[in-house]
C-alpha positions in Angstrom: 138.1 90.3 102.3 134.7 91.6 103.0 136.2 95.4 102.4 136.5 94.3 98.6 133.4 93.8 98.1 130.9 96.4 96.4 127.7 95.5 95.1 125.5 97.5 92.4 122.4 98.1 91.6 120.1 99.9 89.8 115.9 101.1 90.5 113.6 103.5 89.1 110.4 105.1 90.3 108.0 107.5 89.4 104.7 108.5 90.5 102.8 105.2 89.6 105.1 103.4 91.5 103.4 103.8 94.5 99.6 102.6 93.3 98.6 99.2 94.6 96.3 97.2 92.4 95.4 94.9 94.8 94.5 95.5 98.5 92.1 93.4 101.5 88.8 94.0 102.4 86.5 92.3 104.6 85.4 88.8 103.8 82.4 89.6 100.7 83.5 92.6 100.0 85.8 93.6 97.1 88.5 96.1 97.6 88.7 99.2 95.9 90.9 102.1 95.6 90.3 105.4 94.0 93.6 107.0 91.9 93.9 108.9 89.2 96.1 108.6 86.5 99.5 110.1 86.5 101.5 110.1 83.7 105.2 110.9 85.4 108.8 111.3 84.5 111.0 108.4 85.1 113.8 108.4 87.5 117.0 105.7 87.6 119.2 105.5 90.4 122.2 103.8 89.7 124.2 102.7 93.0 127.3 101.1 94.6 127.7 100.3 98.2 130.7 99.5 99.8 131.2 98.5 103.6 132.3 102.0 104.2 129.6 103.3 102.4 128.2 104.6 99.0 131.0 104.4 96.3 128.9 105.7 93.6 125.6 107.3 93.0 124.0 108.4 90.0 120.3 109.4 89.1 118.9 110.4 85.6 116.0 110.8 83.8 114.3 107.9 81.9 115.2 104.2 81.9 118.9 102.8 82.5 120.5 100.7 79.3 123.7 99.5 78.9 125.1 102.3 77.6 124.2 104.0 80.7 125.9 101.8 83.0 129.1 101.7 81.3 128.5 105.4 81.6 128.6 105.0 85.2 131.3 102.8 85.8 133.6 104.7 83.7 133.0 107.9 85.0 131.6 107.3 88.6 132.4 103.7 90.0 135.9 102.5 88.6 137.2 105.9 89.5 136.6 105.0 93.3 138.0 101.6 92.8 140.8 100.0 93.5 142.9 97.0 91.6 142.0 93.6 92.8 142.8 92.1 95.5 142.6 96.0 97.3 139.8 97.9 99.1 136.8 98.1 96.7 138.1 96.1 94.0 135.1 93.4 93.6 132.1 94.7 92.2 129.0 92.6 92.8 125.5 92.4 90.9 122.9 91.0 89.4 122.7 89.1 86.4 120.9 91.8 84.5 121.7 91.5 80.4 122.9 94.7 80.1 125.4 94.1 82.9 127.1 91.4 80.8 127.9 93.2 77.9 131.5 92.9 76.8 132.7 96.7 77.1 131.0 96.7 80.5 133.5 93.6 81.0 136.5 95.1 79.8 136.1 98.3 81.6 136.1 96.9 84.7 139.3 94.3 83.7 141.0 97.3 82.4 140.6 99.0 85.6 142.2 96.0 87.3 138.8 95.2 89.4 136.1 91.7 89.3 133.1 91.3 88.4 131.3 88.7 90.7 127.3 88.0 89.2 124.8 87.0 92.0 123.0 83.7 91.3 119.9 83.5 89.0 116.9 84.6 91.3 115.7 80.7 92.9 112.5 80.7 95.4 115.4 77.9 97.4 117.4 81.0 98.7 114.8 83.4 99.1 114.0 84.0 103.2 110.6 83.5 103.6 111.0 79.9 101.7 113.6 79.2 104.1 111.2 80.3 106.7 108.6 78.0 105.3 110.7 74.9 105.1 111.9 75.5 108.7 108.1 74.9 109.8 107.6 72.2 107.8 110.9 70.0 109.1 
């Protein structure tokens, strides 16, 4: 079962990504950091890994919209999948808007593959609450 599975996402970064606006100092003191401004291009990567691997990859200029991703799944994910209940035939992500559009949906039926949606984000699952609530028990 676990071969099924392959889960997509999506990030973006340029070169503002990596300033920090806040940062420690020693007690009385306030931190400070000197940057300039830097008015960058936009990158998306678009990915799918399976347990074998990457499936699909994609990077383009500017911000991802749903007419982007079906982009990718028609042309770069569903191509490398297989009918459900095969290798690769689950894909899983996140509940992102533009994930649920309906030709998004129908590509991926039409294909013959699932769509599984990850829970809504919930501090319960998330590790270091876990890791919290251990200490406190």
């Amino acid at each position: 079962m676990k071969d099924q599975l392959v889960f997509y996402d999506k990030s973006a970064y340029n070169r503002r990504t990596l300033i920090r606006k806040y940062g420690r100092a020693p007690s009385g003191l306030q931190a400070t950091v000197l940057s300039f401004f830097v008015w960058g291009t936009q990158y998306s990567v678009a990915a799918a890994l399976g347990t074998n691997g990457y499936v699909a990859t994609s990077i383009q200029e500017g911000p991802l919209c749903a007419d982007d991703v079906l982009e990718f799944f028609n042309q770069s994910l569903l191509p490398n999948m297989n009918p459900f209940p095969g290798h690769c035939s689950v894909i899983v992500m996140d509940n992102a808007i533009i994930h649920k559009r309906q030709d998004i949906c129908d590509a991926v039926e039409a294909a013959g593959c699932r769509m599984e949606f990850l829970p809504p984000y919930s501090p319960d699952f998330s590790l270091v609450s876990l890791n919290v609530l251990k200490f406190h028990i």
